[in-house]
Backbone bond lengths (Angstrom), bond angles and torsions (degrees), N, CA, C in turn:
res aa  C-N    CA-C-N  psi(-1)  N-CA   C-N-CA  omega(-1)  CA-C   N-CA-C  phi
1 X - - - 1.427 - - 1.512 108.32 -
2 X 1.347 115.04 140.04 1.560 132.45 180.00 1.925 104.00 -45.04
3 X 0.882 116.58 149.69 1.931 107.89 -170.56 1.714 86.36 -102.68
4 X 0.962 121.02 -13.02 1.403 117.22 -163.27 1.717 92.07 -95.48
5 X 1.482 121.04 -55.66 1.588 126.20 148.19 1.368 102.57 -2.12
6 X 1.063 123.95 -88.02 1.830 152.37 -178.87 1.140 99.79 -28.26
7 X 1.160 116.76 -79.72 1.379 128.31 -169.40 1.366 103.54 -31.27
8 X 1.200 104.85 -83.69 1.565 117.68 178.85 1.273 119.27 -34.09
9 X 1.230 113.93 -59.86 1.567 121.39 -179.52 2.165 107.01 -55.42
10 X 1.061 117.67 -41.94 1.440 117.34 166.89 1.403 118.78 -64.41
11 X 1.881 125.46 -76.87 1.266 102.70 147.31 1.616 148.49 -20.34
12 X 1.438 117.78 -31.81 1.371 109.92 -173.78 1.858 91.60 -88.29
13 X 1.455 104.02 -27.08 1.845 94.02 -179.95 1.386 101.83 -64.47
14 X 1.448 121.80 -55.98 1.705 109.52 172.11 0.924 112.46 -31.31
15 X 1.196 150.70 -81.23 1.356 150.51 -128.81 1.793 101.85 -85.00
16 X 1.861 114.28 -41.90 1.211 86.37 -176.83 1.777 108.24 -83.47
17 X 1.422 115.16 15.05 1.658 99.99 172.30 1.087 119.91 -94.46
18 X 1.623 113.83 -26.15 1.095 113.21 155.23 1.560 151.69 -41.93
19 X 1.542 101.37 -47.28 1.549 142.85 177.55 1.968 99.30 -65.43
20 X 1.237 113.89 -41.20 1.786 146.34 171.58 1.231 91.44 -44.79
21 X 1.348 113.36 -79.55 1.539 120.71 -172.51 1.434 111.88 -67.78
22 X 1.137 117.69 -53.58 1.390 101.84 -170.09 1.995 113.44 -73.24
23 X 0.821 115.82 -20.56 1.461 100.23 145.10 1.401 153.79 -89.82
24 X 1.821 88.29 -3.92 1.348 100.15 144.52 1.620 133.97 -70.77
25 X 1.227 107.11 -18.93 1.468 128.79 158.01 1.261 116.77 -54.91
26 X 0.773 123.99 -47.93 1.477 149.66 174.40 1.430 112.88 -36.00
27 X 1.264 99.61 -87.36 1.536 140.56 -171.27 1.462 92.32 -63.69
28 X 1.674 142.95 -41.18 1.404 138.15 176.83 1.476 115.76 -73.29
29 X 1.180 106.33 -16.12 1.726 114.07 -172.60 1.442 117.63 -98.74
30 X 1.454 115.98 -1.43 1.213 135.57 169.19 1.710 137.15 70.16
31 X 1.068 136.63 -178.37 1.431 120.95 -160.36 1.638 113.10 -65.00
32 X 1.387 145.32 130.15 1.447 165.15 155.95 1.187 102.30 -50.27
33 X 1.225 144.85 17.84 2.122 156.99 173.22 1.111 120.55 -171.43
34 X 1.307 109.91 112.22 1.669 110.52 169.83 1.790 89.96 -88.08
35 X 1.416 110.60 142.06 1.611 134.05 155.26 0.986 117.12 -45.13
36 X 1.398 123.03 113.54 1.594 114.68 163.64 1.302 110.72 -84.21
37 X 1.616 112.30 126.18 1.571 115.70 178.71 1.305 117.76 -85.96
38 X 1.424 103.98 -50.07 1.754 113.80 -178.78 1.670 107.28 -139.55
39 X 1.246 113.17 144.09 1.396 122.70 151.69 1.181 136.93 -127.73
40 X 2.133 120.89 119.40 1.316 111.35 171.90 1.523 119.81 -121.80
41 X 1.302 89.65 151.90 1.945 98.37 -172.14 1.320 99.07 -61.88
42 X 1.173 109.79 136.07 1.646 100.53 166.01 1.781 109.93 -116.26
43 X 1.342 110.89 111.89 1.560 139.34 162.92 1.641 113.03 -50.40
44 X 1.405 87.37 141.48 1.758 98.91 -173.63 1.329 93.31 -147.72
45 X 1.845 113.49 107.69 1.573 91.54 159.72 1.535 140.90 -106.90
46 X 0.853 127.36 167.73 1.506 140.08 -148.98 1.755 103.47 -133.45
47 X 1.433 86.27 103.88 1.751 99.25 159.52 1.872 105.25 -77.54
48 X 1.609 105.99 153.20 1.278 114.14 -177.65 1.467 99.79 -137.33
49 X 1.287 126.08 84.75 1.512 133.97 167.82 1.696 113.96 -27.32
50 X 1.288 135.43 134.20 1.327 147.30 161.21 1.742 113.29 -148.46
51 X 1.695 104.23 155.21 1.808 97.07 172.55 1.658 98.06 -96.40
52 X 1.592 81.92 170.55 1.756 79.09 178.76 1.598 82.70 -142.51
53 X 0.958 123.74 131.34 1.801 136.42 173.84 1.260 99.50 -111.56
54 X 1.453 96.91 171.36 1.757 117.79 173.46 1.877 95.97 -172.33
55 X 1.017 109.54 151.34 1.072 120.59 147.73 1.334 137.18 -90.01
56 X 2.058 128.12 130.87 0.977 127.87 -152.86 1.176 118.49 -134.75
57 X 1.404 111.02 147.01 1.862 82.15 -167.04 1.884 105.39 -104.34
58 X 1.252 123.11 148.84 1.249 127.93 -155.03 1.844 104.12 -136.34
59 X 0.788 105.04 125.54 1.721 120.69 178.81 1.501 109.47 -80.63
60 X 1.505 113.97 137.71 1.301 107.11 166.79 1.378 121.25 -134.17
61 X 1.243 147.46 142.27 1.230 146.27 153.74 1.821 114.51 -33.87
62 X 1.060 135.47 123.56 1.178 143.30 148.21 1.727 125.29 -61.48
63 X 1.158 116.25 99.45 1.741 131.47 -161.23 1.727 81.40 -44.55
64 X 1.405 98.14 148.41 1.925 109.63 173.56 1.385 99.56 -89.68
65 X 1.365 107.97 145.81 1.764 97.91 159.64 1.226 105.12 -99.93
66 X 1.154 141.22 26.45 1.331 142.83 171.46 1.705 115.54 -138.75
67 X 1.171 125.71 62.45 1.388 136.91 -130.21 1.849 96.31 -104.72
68 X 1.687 112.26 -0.33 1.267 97.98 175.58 1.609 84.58 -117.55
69 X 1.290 134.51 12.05 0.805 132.05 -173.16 1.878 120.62 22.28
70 X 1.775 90.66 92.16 1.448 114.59 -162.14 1.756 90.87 -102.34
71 X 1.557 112.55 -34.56 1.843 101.90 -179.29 1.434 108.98 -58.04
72 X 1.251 109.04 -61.75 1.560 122.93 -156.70 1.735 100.16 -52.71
73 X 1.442 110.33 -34.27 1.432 110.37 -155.82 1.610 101.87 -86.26
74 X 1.945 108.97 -33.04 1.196 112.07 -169.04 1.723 108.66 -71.79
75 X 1.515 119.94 -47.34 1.220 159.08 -167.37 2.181 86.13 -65.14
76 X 1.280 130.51 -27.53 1.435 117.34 -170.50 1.243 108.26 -121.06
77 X 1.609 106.29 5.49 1.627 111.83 160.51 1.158 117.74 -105.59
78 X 1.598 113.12 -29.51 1.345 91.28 147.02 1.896 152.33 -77.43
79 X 1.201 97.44 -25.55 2.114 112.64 172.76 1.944 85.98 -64.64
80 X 1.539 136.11 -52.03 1.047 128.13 153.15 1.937 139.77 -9.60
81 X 1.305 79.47 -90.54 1.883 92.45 156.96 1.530 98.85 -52.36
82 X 1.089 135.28 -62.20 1.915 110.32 -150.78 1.566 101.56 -80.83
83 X 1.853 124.41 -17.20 1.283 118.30 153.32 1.535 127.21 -38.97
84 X 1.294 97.40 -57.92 1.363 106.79 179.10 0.931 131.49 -78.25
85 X 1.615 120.65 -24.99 1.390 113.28 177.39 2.058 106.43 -90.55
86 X 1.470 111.04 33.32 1.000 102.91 175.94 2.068 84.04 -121.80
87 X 1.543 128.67 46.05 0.878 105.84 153.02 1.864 119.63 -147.45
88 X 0.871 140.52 176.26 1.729 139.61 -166.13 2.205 87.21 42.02
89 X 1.345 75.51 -176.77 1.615 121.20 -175.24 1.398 118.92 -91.10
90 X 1.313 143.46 140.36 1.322 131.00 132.77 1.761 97.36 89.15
91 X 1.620 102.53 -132.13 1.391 121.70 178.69 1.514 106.43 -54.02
92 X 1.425 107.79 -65.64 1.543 118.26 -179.95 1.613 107.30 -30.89
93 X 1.357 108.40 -38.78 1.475 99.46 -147.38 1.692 102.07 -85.63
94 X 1.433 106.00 -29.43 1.723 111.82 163.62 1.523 110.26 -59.46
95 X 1.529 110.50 -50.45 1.453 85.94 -173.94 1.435 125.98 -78.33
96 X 1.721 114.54 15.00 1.684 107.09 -169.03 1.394 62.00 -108.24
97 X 0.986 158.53 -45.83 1.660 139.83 -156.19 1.752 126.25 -51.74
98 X 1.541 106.36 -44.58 1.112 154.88 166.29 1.680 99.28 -59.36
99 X 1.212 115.26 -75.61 1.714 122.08 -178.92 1.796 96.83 -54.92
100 X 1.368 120.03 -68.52 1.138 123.73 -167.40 1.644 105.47 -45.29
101 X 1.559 124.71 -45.70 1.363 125.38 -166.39 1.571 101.04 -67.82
102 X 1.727 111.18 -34.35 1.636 96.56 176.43 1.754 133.77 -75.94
103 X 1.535 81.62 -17.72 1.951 88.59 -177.36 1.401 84.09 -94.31
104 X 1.285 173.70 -177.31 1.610 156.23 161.63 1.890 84.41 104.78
105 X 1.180 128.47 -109.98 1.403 137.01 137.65 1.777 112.87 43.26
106 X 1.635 91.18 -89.98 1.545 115.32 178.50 1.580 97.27 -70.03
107 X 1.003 118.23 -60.60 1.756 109.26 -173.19 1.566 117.48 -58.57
108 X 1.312 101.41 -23.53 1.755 87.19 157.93 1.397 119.38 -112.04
109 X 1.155 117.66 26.99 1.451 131.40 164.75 1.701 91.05 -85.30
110 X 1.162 136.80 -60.31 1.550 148.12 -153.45 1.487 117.63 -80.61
111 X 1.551 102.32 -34.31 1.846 108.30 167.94 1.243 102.97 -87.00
112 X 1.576 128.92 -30.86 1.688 105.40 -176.28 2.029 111.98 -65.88
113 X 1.481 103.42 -30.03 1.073 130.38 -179.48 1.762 103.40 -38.58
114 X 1.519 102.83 -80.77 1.363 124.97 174.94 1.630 110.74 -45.72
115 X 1.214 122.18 -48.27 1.405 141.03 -175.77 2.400 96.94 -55.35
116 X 1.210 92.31 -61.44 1.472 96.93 -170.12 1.671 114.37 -63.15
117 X 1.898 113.02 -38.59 1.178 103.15 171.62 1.970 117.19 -74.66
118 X 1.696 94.09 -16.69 1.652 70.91 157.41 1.292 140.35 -94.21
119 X 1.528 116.75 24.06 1.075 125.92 166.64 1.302 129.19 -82.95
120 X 1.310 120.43 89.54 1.528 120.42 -156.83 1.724 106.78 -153.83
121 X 1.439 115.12 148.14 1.304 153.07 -167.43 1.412 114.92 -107.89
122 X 1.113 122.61 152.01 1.465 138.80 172.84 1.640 118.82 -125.95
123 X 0.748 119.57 142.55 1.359 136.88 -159.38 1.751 102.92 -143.88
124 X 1.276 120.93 144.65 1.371 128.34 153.84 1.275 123.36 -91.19
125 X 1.525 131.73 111.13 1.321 108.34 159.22 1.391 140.78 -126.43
126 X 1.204 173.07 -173.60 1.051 161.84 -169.23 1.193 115.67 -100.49
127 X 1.584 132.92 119.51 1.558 133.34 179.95 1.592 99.91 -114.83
128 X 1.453 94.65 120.31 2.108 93.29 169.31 1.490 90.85 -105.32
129 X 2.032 110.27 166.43 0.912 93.43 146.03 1.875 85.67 -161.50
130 X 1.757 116.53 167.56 1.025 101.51 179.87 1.300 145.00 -84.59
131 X 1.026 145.81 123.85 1.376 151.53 -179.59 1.265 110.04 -80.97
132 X 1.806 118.17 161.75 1.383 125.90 -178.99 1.706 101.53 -130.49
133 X 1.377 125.65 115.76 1.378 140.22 132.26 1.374 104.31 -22.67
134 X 1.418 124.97 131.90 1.737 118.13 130.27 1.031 128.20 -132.33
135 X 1.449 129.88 154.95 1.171 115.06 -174.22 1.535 92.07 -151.63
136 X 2.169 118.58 167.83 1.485 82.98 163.44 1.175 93.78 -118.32
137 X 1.136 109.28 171.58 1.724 128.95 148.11 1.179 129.43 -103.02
138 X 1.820 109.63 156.03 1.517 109.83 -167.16 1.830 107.43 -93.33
139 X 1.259 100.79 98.89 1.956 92.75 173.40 1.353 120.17 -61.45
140 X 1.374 125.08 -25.07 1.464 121.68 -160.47 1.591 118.16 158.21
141 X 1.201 126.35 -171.03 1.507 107.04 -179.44 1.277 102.12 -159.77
142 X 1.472 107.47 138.44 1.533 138.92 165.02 1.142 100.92 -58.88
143 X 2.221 114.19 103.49 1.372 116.04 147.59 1.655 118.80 -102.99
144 X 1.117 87.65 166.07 2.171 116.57 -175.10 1.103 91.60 -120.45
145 X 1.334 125.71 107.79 1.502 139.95 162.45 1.678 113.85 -117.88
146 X 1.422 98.53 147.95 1.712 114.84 -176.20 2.108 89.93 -112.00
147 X 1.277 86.56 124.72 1.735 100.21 165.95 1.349 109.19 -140.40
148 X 1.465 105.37 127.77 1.994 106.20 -162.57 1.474 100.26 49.02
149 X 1.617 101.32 -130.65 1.130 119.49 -169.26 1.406 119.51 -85.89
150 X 1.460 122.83 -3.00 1.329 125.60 -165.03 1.085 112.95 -123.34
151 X 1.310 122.61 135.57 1.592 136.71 174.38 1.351 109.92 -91.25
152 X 1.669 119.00 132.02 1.293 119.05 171.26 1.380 114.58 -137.38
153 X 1.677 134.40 -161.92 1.773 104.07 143.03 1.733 81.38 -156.26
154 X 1.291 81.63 165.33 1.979 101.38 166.68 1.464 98.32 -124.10
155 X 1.686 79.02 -172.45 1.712 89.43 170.46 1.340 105.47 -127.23
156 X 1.476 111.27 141.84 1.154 106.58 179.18 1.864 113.32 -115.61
157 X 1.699 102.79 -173.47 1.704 104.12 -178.06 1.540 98.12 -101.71
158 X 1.290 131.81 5.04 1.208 118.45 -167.66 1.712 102.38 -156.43
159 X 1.677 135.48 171.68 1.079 127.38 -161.32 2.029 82.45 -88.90
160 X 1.381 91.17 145.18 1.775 82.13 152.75 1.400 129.84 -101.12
161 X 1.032 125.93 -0.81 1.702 130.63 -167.88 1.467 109.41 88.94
162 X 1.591 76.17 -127.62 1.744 92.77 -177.23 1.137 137.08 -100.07
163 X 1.561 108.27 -1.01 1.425 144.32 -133.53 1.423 123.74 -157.86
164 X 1.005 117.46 120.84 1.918 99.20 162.47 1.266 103.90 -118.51
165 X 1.666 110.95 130.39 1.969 96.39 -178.71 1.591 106.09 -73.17
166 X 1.266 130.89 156.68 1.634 143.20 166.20 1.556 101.36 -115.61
167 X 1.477 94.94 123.20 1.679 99.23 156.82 1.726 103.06 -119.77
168 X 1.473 98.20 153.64 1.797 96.56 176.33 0.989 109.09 60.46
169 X 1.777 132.77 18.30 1.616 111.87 175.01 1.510 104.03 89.04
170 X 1.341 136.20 -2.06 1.943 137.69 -178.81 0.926 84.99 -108.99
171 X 1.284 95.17 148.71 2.082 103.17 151.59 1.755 77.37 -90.12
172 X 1.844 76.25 152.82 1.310 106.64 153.22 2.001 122.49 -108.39
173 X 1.691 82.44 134.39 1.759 95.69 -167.94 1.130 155.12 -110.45
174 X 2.107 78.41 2.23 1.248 102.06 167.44 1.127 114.74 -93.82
175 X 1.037 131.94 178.84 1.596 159.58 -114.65 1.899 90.02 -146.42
176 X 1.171 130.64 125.72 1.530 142.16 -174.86 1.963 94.36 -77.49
177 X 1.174 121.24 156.65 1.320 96.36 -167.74 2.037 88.86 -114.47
178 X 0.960 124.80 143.65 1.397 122.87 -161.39 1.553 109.60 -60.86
179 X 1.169 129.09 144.49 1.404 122.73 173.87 1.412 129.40 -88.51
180 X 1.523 142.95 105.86 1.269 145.60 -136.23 1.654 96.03 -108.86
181 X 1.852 93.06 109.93 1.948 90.37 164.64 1.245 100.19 -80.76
């Protein structure tokens, strides 16, 4: 037989046992893409604190300087008393004098009263208070992937397509990082 024949015929068996195995390698190490079945964004929302003011206008009472209110009361027992003692005779006329100075009395105890809480002012002042922004944002997304025979999903930081590559049997989940000319 030709030696050069030989040659060839041994070499070409190398190569196809080689070529044998290494796609038997292949084929044992399992599929290079898990399927993407489904993808959902998954939402996170986020309050964003701020004040919000205005100016308001606000009423106030004016402090009495007479706060047991001694004029109103003294001042309506007396126009009181001289009511009364301008009516009956004698006894009668002391005791409507007396009666008159106490209802006289109380009734200007009750208008100075009314008189002082309507003494009142306005002022402007400023009320903040806090409010909440919302909005959402997208954190990441719920995938449904088919690998071989089995369906599973993660979540990932980025969309995957159509595809997730697997090396060694993992998906891989990161994200390739872009290459900058």
């Amino acid at each position: 037989m030709n030696k050069s024949l030989l040659t060839g015929l041994v070499a070409g068996a190398a190569v196809a046992t080689a070529g044998g195995v290494f796609a038997g390698y292949k084929m044992m190490s399992g599929p290079e893409y898990a399927q993407v079945l489904a993808v959902e964004p998954i939402m996170k929302t986020e309050k964003t604190p701020r004040q919000v003011c205005e100016d308001v206008s606000v009423t106030h009472t004016r402090e009495a300087k007479d706060q047991h209110k001694v004029a109103g009361t003294v001042i309506g027992a007396v126009v009181g008393g001289v009511l009364g003692n301008q009516v009956g005779s004698g006894d009668g006329r002391k005791i409507a004098t007396v009666a008159g100075a106490a209802a006289g009395g109380y009734a200007g105890n009750r208008v100075q009263d009314r008189m002082q809480k309507g003494n009142t002012y306005e002022t402007t002042e400023q009320r903040c208070k806090t409010v909440y922004d919302t909005h959402e944002k997208q954190v990441g997304y719920d995938v449904r992937y088919r690998l071989g025979d089995v369906e599973s999903s993660v979540k990932m930081d980025h969309h995957p397509g159509e595809r997730i590559p697997v090396q060694d049997g993992q998906l891989v989940l990161t994200q390739a990082e872009p290459t900058k000319s």
